[in-house]
C-alpha positions in Angstrom: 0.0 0.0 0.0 2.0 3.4 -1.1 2.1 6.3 1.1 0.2 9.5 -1.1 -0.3 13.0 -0.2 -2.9 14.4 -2.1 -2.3 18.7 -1.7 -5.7 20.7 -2.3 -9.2 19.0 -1.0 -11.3 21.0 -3.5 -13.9 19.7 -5.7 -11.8 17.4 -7.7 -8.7 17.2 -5.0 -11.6 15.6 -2.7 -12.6 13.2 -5.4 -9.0 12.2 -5.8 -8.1 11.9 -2.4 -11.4 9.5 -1.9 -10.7 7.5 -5.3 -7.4 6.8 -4.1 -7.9 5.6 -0.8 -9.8 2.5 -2.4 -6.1 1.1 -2.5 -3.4 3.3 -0.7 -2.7 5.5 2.1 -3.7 9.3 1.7 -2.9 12.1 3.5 -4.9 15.0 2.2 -3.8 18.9 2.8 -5.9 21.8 3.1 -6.2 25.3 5.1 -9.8 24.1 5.0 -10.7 22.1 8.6 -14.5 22.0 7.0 -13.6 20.4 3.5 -10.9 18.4 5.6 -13.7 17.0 7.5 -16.3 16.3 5.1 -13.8 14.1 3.3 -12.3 12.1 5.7 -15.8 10.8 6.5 -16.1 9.3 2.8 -13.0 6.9 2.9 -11.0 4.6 5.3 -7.3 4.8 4.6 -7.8 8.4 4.7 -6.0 11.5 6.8 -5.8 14.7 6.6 -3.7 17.9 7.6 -4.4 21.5 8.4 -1.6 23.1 5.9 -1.1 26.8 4.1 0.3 25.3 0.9 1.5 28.4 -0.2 4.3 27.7 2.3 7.2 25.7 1.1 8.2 24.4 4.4 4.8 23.7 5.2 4.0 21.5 2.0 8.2 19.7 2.8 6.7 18.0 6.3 2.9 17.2 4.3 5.3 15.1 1.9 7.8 14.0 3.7 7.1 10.4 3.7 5.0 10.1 0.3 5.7 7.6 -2.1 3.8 9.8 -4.4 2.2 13.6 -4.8 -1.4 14.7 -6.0 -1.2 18.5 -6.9 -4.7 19.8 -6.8 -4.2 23.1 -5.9 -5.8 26.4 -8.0 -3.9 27.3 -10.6 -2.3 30.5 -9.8 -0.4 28.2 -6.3 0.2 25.7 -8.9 3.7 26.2 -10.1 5.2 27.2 -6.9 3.7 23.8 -5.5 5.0 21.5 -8.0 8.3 23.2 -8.2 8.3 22.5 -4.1 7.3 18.9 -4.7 10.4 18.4 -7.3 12.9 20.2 -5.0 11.8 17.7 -1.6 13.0 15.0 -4.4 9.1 13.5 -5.1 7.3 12.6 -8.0 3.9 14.0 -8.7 0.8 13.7 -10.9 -0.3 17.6 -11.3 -4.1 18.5 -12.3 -3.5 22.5 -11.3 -3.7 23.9 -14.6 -1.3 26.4 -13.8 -0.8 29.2 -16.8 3.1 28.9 -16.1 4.6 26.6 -19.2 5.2 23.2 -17.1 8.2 22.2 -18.8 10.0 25.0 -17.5 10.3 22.4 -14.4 11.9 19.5 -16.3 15.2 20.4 -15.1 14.5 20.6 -11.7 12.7 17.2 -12.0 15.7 16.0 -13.5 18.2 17.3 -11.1 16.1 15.5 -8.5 15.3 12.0 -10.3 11.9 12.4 -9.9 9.2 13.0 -12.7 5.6 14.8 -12.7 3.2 14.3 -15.0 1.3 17.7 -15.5 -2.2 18.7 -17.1 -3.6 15.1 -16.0 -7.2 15.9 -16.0 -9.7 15.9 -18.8 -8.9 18.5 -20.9 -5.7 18.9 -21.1 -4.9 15.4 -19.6 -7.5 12.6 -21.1 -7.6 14.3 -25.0 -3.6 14.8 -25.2 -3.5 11.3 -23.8 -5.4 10.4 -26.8 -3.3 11.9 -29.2 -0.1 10.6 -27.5 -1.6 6.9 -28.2 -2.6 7.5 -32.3 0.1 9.9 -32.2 2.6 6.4 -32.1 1.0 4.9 -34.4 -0.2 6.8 -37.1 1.2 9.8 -39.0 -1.4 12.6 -37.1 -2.7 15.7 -39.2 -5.2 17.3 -37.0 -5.7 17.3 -33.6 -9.2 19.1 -32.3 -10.7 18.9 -29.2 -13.9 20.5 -27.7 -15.0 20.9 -24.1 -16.8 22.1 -21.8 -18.5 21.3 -18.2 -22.3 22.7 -17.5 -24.7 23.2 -15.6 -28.0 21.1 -16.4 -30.1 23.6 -15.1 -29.6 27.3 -17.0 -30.1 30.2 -15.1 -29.5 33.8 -17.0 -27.0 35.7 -17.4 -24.2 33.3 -17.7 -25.9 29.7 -18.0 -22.6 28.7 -16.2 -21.2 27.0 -12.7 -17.3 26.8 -12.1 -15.7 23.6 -11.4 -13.1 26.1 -10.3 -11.9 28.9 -9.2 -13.7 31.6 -10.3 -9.8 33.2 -10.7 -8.8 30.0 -12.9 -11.8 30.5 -15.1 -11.0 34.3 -15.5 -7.8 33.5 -16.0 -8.9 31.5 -19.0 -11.0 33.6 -20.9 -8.7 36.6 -20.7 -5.3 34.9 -21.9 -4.4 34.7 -25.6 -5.6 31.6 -27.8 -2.9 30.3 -29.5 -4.0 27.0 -31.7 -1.6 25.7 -35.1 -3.0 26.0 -38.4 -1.4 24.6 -41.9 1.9 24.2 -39.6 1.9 27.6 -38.3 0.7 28.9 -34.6 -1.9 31.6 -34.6 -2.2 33.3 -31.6 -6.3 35.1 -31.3 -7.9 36.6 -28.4 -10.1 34.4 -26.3 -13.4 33.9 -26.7 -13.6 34.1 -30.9 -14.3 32.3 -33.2 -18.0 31.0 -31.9 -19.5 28.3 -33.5 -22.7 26.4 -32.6 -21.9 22.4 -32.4 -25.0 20.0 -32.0 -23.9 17.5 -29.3 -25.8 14.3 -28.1 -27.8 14.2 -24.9 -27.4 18.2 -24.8 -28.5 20.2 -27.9 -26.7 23.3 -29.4 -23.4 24.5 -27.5 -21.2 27.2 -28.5 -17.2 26.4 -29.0 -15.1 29.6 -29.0 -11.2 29.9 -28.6 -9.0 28.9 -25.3 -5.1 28.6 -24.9 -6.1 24.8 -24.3 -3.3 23.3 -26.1 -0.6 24.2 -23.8 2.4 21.6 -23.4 1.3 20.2 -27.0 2.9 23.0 -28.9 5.8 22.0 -27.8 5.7 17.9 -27.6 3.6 18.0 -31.6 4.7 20.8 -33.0 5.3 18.3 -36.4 1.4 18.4 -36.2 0.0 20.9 -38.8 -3.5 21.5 -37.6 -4.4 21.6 -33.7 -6.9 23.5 -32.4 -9.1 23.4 -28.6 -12.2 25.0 -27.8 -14.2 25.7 -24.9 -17.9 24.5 -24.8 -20.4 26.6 -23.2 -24.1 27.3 -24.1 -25.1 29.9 -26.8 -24.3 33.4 -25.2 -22.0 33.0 -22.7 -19.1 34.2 -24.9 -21.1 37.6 -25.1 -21.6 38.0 -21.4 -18.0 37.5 -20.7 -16.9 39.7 -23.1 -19.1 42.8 -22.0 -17.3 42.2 -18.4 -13.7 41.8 -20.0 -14.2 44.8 -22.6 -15.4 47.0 -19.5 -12.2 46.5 -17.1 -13.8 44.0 -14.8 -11.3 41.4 -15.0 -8.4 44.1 -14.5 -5.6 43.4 -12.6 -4.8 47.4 -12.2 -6.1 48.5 -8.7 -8.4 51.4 -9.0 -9.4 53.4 -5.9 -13.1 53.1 -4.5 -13.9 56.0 -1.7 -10.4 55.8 -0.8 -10.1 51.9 -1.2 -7.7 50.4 -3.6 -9.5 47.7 -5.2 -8.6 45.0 -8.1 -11.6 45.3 -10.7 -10.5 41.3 -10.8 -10.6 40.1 -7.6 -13.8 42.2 -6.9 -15.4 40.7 -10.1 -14.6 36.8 -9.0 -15.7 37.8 -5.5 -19.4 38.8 -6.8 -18.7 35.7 -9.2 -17.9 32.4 -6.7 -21.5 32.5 -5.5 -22.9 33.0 -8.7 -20.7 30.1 -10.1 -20.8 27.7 -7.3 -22.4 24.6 -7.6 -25.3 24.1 -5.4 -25.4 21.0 -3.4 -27.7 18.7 -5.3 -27.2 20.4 -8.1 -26.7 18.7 -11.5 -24.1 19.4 -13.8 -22.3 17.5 -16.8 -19.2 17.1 -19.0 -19.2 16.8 -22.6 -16.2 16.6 -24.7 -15.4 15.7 -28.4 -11.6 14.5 -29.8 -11.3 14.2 -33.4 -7.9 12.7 -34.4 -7.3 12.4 -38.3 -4.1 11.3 -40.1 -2.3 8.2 -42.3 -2.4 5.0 -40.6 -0.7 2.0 -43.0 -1.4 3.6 -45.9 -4.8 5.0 -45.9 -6.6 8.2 -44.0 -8.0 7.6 -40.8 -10.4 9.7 -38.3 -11.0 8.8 -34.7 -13.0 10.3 -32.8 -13.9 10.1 -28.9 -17.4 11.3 -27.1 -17.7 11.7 -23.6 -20.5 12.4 -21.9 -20.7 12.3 -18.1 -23.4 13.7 -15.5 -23.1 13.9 -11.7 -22.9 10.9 -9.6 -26.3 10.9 -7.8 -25.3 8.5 -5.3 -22.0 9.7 -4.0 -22.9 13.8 -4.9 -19.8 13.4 -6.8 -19.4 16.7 -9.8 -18.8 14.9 -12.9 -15.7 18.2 -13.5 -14.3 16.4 -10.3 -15.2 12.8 -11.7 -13.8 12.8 -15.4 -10.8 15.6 -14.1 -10.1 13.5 -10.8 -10.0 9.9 -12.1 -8.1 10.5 -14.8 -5.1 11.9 -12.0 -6.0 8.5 -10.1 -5.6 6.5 -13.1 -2.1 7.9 -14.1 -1.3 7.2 -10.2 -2.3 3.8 -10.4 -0.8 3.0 -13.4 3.0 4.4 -12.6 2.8 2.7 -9.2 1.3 -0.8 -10.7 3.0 -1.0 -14.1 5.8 1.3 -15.1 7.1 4.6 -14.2 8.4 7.5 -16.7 11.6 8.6 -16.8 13.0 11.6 -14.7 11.8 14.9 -16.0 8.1 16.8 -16.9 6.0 14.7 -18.3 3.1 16.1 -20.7 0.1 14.1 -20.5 0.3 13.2 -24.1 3.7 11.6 -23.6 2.5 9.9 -20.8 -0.1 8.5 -23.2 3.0 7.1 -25.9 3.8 4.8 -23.1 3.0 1.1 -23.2 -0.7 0.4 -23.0 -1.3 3.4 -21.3 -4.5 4.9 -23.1 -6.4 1.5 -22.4 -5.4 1.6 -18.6 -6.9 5.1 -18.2 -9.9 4.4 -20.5 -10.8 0.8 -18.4 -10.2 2.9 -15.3 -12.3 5.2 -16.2 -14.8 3.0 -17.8 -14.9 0.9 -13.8 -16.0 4.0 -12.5 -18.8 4.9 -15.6 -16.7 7.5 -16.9 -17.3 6.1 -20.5 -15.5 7.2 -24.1 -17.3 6.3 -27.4 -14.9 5.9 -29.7 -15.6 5.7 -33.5 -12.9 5.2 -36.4 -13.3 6.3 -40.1 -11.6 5.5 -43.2 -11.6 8.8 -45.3 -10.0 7.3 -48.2 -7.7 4.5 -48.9 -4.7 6.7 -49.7 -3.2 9.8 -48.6 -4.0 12.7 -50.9 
C-alpha cells in the first residue's frame, strides 16, 4: 500500500483523495478544517492535515514520507507547488492547470530524479492522452478537441457554474488563444471564433477559442492543424466579453472612496456565488476529440465522445469525476506498471507509453466514466 499526499481538498482534489484511498494510504492537505472533515468521512485509509500550501516548508513536512504527490491546488499556487514537490526530491501527478509553461520544471525534475506528470485531467490530460496513443502509431494531421462542463439547469446571465476557481476560469478567458494552423501557430484573443456544435444528450453549445493546447505546442509541433475549444451554451461568450471589454477582469487597482481595489478580484468575488455549484445540483461534461491522419497507408479519423453527468449516489461533480479519475488513473498505473523517466511529463507523452491509453480508459470506464470511440476511413490513400 503506497504512502500519497494528495495537496488541495477542493472539488476534484476531494474526489482524488477518496478514489485513491480504495487502495493506498492518503494524506490529504488543506487550510480548509471544513472540506478536511467532510472528506475524511467518505473513505478509510484516509487522513488529513491542516496546511497553508502556499508555504514551502509547510507543504516539505505534508510530503515528507510520500511515495507519491497529488497537486490539486488552483492554478495561480500551482507552479510554486509543484516546483516544491520536485525540490523535496518526489514525484507528482499535477491537475492545477497552472498558466506557467510546465516544462520549464523539467530540469529541476531531473536534477532531482523524480518525474511529474502535468495537465492530467480531462482536458488537457484525457484528449492529449489520446493523441499521445494515435500519435505512435499513425502519422497525425489534426488534432481538435472540444470541451466544456455545464450546468444542467440554465439560469440567466451566464448559463454557467465553475468547477473552479472563479480566478482560474477568469484566467482562461482573458489569456491569448494560440492553436496551429497549416503548420503555423496563430495566436487570437479568447473567446472568438464561436460556433454552434449539436452534441448528443445536450443540444446546441457554443465552441469559442481557449489557450487549451498548452504543453502540446511544444511535444507536436510536427502536427499541422491543432486546435481546442471551450464549450459553453449559446451566449456566454457575449456575457463574458461585455465584463472583459469594461475593465472587470483588470488586474490594475483602482481606488473606490479611498479603497484600492482589483476590478478582478472584486469581479470573482461577486462571481464564486454566482458560479458555485449548489449542493444537489446537477451538472455534466461533454467533450469531443477528433484525431485524423495516415495510418498504414490509408486516411483515418477517430473520434472520442464523452458524456458524463453527476454521480447521484456519491454527490460526486462529474468536472471532479472525469478531471479526478483521470489523475487517479495515471497514479495507479506508474505505481502498478511502469514509471516514466525523470523529468516533466506532458500528458500526451504519458499516453506514448505502453498500453497506457487503455489503462486510463478501463479505469475510467470501472467508474462509468465512459469514451465512445468511433474510427473512419476517409480514403484509402493519402492525398
Amino acid at each position: 500500500m503506497a504512502q500519497i499526499g494528495v495537496l488541495g481538498c477542493g472539488m476534484v482534489g476531494s474526489a482524488i483523495a477518496v478514489d485513491l484511498a480504495k487502495s493506498h494510504s492518503v494524506l490529504v492537505a488543506d487550510k480548509s478544517k471544513k472540506a478536511l472533515s467532510e472528506v475524511k468521512t467518505k473513505a478509510e485509509n484516509l487522513n488529513t492535515v491542516v496546511a497553508d500550501l502556499t508555504d514551502a516548508d509547510a507543504i516539505a513536512d505534508v510530503i515528507s514520507e510520500m511515495d507519491l504527490v497529488v497537486c490539486a491546488v488552483p492554478g495561480f499556487m500551482g507552479f510554486e507547488v509543484l516546483k516544491t514537490v520536485l525540490t523535496n526530491k518526489k514525484s507528482a501527478v499535477d491537475i492545477s492547470f497552472f498558466p506557467e509553461n510546465a516544462l520549464d520544471l523539467d530540469y529541476l525534475a531531473k536534477k532531482n530524479n523524480v518525474f511529474a506528470i502535468v495537465d492530467c485531467g480531462v482536458a488537457p490530460g484525457m484528449d492529449n492522452i489520446l493523441l499521445g496513443h494515435h500519435n505512435d502509431k499513425m502519422a497525425v494531421t489534426k488534432f481538435e478537441c472540444l470541451v466544456g462542463g455545464l450546468p444542467r439547469r440554465r439560469v440567466w446571465p451566464f448559463e454557467y457554474k465553475a468547477p473552479f476557481s472563479p480566478v482560474d476560469v477568469i484566467e482562461e478567458y482573458t489569456r491569448p488563444a494560440r492553436y496551429v494552423e497549416n503548420g503555423k501557430m496563430v495566436t487570437r484573443p479568447p473567446l472568438t471564433d464561436c460556433e454552434l456544435v449539436e452534441f448528443d444528450k445536450v443540444g446546441t453549445l457554443e465552441s469559442f477559442n481557449t489557450d487549451g493546447l498548452r504543453t502540446l505546442l511544444t511535444t507536436m509541433d510536427h502536427i499541422p492543424d491543432m486546435k481546442e475549444k471551450t464549450l459553453r451554451y449559446p451566449g456566454h461568450a457575449e456575457y463574458i466579453k461585455v465584463l472583459a471589454q469594461t475593465g472587470f477582469f483588470s488586474e490594475t487597482p483602482i481606488e473606490v472612496n479611498g479603497i484600492s481595489v482589483s476590478p478582478l478580484e472584486f469581479t470573482a468575488k461577486v462571481l464564486i456565488d454566482n458560479w458555485a455549484l449548489k449542493k444537489n445540483e446537477s451538472e455534466f461534461t461533454v467533450m469531443r476529440v477528433i484525431i485524423e491522419g495516415e495510418e498504414s497507408g490509408k486516411m483515418k479519423r477517430y473520434s472520442y465522445n464523452l458524456y458524463d453527468e453527476t454521480d447521484t449516489a456519491t454527490g460526486t461533480s462529474s468536472m471532479a469525476r472525469t478531471t479526478g479519475y483521470t489523475a487517479t488513473a495515471a497514479v495507479n498505473y506508474v505505481l502498478e506498471k511502469q514509471q516514466p523517466e525523470a523529468g516533466i511529463i506532458a500528458p500526451e507523452v504519458f499516453g506514448e507509453m505502453p498500453d497506457v491509453c487503455q489503462y486510463v480508459l478501463q479505469y475510467l470506464a470501472d467508474r462509468n466514466v465512459h469514451y465512445k470511440k468511433e474510427e473512419t476511413t476517409l480514403s484509402t490513400e493519402r492525398s
